[in-house]
C-alpha positions in Angstrom: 47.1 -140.0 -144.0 45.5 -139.3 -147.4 47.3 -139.6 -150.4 46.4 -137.0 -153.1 46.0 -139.7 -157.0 48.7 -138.2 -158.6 50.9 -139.2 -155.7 49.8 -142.7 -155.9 49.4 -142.5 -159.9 52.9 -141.3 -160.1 54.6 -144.2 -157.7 52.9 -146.5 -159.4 54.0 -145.5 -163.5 57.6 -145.0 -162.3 60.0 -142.7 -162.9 59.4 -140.6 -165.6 61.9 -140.9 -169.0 62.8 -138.6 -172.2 62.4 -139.9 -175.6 65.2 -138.6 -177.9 67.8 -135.9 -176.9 67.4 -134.0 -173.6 65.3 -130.5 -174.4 64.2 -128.2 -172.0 60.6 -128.0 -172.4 59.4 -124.7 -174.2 57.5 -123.7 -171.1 60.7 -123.6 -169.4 61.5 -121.7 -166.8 58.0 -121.2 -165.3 57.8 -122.5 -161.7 53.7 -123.4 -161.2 52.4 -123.9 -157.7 53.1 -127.7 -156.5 56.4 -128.0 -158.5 58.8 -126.2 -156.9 61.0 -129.2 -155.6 61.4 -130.0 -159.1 61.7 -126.7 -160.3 64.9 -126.1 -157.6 66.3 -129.4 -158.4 66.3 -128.4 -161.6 67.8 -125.2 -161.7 70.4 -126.2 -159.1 71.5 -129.1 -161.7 71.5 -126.8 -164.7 73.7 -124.3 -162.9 76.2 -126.8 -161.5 76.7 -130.2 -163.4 75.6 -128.4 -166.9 77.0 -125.5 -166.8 80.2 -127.0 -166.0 80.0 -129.8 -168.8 79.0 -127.1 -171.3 82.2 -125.0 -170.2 84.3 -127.9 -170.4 83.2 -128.1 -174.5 83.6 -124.2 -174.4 87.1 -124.8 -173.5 87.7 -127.4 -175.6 86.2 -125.8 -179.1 82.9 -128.3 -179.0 80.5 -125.9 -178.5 77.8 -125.0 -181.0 77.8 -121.4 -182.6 74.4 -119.9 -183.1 75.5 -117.1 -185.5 76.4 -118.3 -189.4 79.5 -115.8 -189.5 81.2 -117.1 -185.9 83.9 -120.0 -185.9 84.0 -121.9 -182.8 87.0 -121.6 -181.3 88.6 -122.9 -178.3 89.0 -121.1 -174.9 91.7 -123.5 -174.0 94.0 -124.3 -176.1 96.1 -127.4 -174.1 91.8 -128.5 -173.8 91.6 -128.3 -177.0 94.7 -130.3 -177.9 93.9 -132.8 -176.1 90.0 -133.9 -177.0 91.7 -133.7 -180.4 94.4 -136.5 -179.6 91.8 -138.4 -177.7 89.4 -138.1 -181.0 92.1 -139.8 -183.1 93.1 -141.9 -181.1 89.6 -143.2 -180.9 89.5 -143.0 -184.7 92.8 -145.4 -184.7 91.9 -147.8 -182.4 88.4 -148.5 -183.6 86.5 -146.7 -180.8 88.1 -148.4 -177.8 89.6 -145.3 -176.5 86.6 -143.5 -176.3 85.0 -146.3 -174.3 87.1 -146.4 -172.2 87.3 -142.5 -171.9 83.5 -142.6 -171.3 83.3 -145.6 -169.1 86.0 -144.4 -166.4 82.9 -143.0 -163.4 86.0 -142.7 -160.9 87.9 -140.3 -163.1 84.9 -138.2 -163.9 86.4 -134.7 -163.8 89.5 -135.9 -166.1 86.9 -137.1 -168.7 87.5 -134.7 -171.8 84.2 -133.7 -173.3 83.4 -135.4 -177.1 81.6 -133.9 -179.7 78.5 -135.5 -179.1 78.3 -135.0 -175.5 75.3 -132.8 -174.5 75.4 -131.0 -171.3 71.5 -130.9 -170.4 72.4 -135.0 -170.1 73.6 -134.3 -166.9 70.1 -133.7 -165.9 67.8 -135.4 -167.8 66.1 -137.6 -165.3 65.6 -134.0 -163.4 64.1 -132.5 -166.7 61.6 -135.5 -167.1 60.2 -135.1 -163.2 59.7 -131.3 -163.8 58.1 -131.8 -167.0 55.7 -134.4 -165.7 54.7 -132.2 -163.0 54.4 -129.2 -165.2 52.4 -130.4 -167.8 50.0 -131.7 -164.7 50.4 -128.6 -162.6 50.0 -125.9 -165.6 46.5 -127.3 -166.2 45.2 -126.1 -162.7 43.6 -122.7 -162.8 45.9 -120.8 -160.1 48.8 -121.5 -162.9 46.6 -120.6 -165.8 48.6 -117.1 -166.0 52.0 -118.9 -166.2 51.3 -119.6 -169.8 49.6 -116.7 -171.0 51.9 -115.1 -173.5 53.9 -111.3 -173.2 51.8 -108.9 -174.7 53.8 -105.8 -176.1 52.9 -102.4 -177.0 52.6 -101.6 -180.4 55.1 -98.9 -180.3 57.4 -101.2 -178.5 57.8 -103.7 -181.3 60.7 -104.1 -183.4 58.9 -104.5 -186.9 57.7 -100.9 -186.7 60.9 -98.9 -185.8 62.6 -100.9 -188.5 59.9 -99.4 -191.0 59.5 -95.9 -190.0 63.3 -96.6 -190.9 63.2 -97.6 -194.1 60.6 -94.9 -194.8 63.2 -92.1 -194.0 
């Protein structure tokens, strides 16, 4: 049985890690030819484990707001309560609250979510094995397409309409 390099390159750098916060990549979601284990581990992680981390901080008011003029507010009130408790009681007792908060594996679903939780962490050794293959894979000519940009018609494009608007 023949072994293709990257195969044999690959088992013998290791898993693959993230440096700094987990990102999708900006190619994301593309799904070249040869990565589609990845690709359906991935997607299967992001909507299970962080989707449901990221409507825990929905619920709980920790959520970020992408609009200037929108507050963040809590789904969940009792949720929301209660991270709040938990934050100063973390703030009282120096931080040992929130260790022990984070540090509790068996009680995973009764962990409340903290303000710097980020739900892609749920999937952030996923995220590093599709990006490896990617980056490899999206070099090979049958994937070439994958990263050629949208082209839209000029008529289609929002700049335009909003001058022939201003003209009138």
């Amino acid at each position: 049985m023949v072994l293709g390099y990257n195969t044999i390159k690959d088992a013998l750098s290791g898993p693959p890690t993230i440096d700094g916060p987990s990102q999708l990549p900006d190619y994301f979601p593309v799904e070249p030819r040869g990565c589609e284990k990845h690709s359906a581990r991935l997607f299967k992680c992001l909507a299970g484990e962080a989707t449901d981390k990221a409507r825990e901080m929905e619920k709980a008011g920790l959520h970020r707001v992408w609009y200037p003029d929108v507050k963040a507010t809590p789904g969940d009130e009792n949720a929301a309560r209660r991270v709040k408790e938990a934050e100063e009681a973390a703030a009282a007792g120096g931080g040992a609250a929130a260790a022990a908060n984070k540090a509790a594996p068996a009680a995973a679903e009764d962990r409340l979510p903290t303000r710097d939780d980020v739900p892609l962490d749920e999937c952030r050794t996923l995220i590093a094995y599709y990006k490896r293959c990617c980056d490899r894979e999206l070099k090979k000519k049958q994937n070439w397409l994958l990263t050629e940009p949208y082209r839209v018609q000029e008529e289609y494009r929002y700049q335009k309409q909003e001058a022939q608007q201003q003209k009138t």
